[in-house]
Residue, then its C-alpha position, 0 to 999 in steps of 0.5 A: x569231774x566232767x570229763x567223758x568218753x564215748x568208746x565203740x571199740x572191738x571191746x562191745x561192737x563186732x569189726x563188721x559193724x565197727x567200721x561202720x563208724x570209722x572216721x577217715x582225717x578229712x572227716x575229723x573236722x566235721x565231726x568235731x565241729x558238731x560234737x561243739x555245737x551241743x549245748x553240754x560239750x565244751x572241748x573233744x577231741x576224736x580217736x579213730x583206729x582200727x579197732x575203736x572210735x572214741x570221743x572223749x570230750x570235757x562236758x557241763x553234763x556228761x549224760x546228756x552230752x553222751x547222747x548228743x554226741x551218739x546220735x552226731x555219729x549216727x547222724x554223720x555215719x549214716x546209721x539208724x537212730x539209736x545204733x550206738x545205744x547198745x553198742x557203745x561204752x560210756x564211761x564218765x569222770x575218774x572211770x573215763x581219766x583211768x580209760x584214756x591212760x590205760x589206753x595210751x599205753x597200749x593196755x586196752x588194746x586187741x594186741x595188749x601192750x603194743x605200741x602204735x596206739x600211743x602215736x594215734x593218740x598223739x596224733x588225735x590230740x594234734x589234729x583237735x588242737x589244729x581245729x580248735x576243739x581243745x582247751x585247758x582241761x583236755x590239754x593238761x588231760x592228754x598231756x598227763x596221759x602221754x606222759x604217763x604213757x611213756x613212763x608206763x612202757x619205760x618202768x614196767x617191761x612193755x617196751x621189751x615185749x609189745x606186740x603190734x596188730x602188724x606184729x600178730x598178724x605175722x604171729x598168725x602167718x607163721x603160725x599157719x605156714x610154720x617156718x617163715x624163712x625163705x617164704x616169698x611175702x607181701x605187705x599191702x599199704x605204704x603207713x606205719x602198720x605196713x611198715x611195721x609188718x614189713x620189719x617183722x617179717x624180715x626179721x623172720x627170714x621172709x623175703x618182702x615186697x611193698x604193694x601200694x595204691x600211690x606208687x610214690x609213697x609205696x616206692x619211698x617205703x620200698x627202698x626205705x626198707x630196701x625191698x622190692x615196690x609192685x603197683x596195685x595193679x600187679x596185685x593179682x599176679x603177685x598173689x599167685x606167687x607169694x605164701x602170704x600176704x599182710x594188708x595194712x591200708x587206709x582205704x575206704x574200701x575193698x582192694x582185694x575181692x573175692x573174684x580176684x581172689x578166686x583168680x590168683x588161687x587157681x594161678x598157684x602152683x604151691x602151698x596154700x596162701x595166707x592172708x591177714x587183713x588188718x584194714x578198717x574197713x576191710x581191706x579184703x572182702x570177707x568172701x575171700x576167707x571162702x575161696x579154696x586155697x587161701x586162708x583168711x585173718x581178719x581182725x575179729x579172727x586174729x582176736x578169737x583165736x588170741x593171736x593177739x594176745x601176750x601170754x607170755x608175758x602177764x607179769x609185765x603187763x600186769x605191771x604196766x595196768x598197776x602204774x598207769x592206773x596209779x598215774x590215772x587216779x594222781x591225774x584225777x587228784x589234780x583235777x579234783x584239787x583244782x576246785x579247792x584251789x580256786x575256792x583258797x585263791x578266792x577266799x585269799x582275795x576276799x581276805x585280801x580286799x578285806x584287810x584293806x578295806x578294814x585299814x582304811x576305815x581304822x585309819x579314818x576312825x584314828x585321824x591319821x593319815x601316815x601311810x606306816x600307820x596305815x600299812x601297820x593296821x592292814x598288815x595286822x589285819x591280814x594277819x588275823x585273817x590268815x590265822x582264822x582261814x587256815x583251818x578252812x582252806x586245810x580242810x577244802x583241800x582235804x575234801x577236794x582230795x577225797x572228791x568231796x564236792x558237797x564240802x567245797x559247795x558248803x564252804x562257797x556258800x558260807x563265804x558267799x563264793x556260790x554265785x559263781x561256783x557253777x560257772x568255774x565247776x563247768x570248765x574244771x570238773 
């Protein structure tokens, strides 16, 4: 198995440094263009969210191609040689198959269970098709892990009881402010994090308005959702009149700094206002967690403090890990059953090419040239031939179910398929 992930998640790397290695669309296809420059990658695709940055890539070598692709990354994020290395998770073969599906199915994920994971992954898979930079393996790998995505929700309850980033940082305002009905609320960003906090907190009661940095798209969100649109530029005085507000952009940088910050809280008259910041990178300053008055959650604090988390509802959740574990390890079955199939295809040929070439010197040797003759004596030899490769075909499917390459190498080269083994094994595993 060849297949191979490079995980910088907010399991092993704190969010401070984690957008640090964040990659925006336009970036993608750089990205992955050098990634298909090494020598040991063959397919990639890049996954990039709020809380992870992962290259999964089909691989000739999965070690090598782990540290190619690091100091790529280094490379194009600007870090120091080495910064990945203790930072990031490498994870090959079954390990990184039982990985991809745990994470499309929102298992993996700072708010377990939820939802909006499996659309960015949808939506990485697109974008690599677009750019070319998958083939065979990683369309029948993502298209398993999709598909086993949807069925995992559907059978084991998460569907019912997810929880979103945007829907924990609602948690943490109400939380913080108790009863939210008839609290005045902000949401900063015009996607789908934005929306979906937009939907959580109406349906607490809070009265919402749409602040966004490209009015178009900001306006067409607010009479969606039928809530009022305020410009960027109105933020600050928005601020001092609102209880909370939830920042959800795709921004490269700081919208909300901390001399702003200062500025809107000296402005109110009311009880303190809360803030969640749910950015990669951030959105707020982190300076603004400082000013007297506003109450600061970035996403490390929504973790720590295990606003994120579902305890309420293990069961589900420990549901979910057992079937998407299970559809993981049938997906790994399949890749591993592809070596065996192509040692019968080609033992079958070999059979095939066989019998005929025996027919042919039978009927020379007999002086007849009847095609019925002939087709007697080839059909007789396939089947003799049939007979004798059945236990060896069994058997190579058997060993290629227990992951048994040293079996399948043993069978190439007892029939002489070994010369081109290596060339078939890069490309399937």
């Amino acid at each position: 198995m060849s297949f191979l992930v490079v995980s910088l998640s907010y399991r092993s790397v704190p969010m401070a440094d984690l957008e640090r290695v964040a990659f925006r669309e336009g970036a993608l296809g750089d990205a992955l263009s050098c990634i298909l420059l090494t020598r040991d990658v063959l397919e990639a695709a890049l996954l990039s969210t709020c809380n992870r940055t992962e290259v999964l890539a089909w691989t000739r070598e999965p070690g090598p191609a782990s540290v190619d692709v690091r100091r790529i990354i280094e490379d194009l994020r600007g870090l120091p040689r080495g910064w990945t290395d203790s930072r990031g998770l490498i994870l090959e073969g079954e390990e990184a198959i039982r990985h991809l599906f745990l994470v499309v199915a929102g298992l993996d994920s700072m708010a377990p269970g939820e939802s909006q994971i499996q659309g960015q992954v949808r939506e990485a898979y697109r974008s690599a098709c677009e750019l070319g930079s998958v083939g065979p393996n990683m369309h029948a790998l993502f298209g398993r892990a999709l598909d086993a995505g949807r069925r995992v929700r559907a059978g084991s309850g998460l569907a019912k009881a997810r929880l979103s980033l945007s829907e924990a940082g609602v948690e943490a305002i109400g939380a913080a402010l108790g009863d939210l009905c008839g609290r005045e609320t902000l949401v900063v960003g015009a996607g789908k994090m934005a929306e979906l906090a937009l939907q959580a907190l109406r349906a607490r009661g809070a009265g919402v308005a749409v602040v966004a940095r490209r009015p178009e798209a900001g306006a067409a969100l607010a009479k969606r959702v039928g809530c009022p649109f305020i410009p960027v530029a109105a933020l600050e005085q928005a601020l001092g009149r609102a209880d909370a507000a939830v920042f959800a952009t795709a921004a490269p940088h700081v919208i909300l700094t901390g001399d702003s910050a200062l500025r809107a809280a000296r402005a109110r008259d009311r009880d303190p206002l809360v803030i969640v910041d749910l950015g990669v990178p951030h959105n707020v300053d982190p300076e603004v967690g400082e000013v007297e008055g506003i109450s600061l959650y970035d996403l490390d604090r929504l973790h720590l403090e295990r606003a994120t988390g579902a305890d309420g509802w293990g069961r589900e959740l420990s549901s979910a890990r057992e079937l998407a574990l299970a559809e993981a390890d049938r997906c790994a079955a399949w890749f591993r059953s592809r070596g065996a199939n192509d040692f019968v295809t080609r033992v079958q040929q070999l059979a095939t090419d066989l019998a005929a070439s025996e027919a042919e010197r039978a009927a020379r040797a007999m002086g007849v040239s009847e095609e019925a003759i002939r087709d007697a004596v080839a059909q007789a030899v396939r089947g003799a031939l049939r007979k004798i490769l059945h236990t060896p075909t069994v058997r190579a499917k058997e060993a290629a179910a227990r992951g048994d390459e040293a079996a399948l190498e043993t069978a190439r080269w007892l029939f002489g398929l070994d010369d081109d083994a290596a060339d078939s094994g890069a490309a399937g595993g």
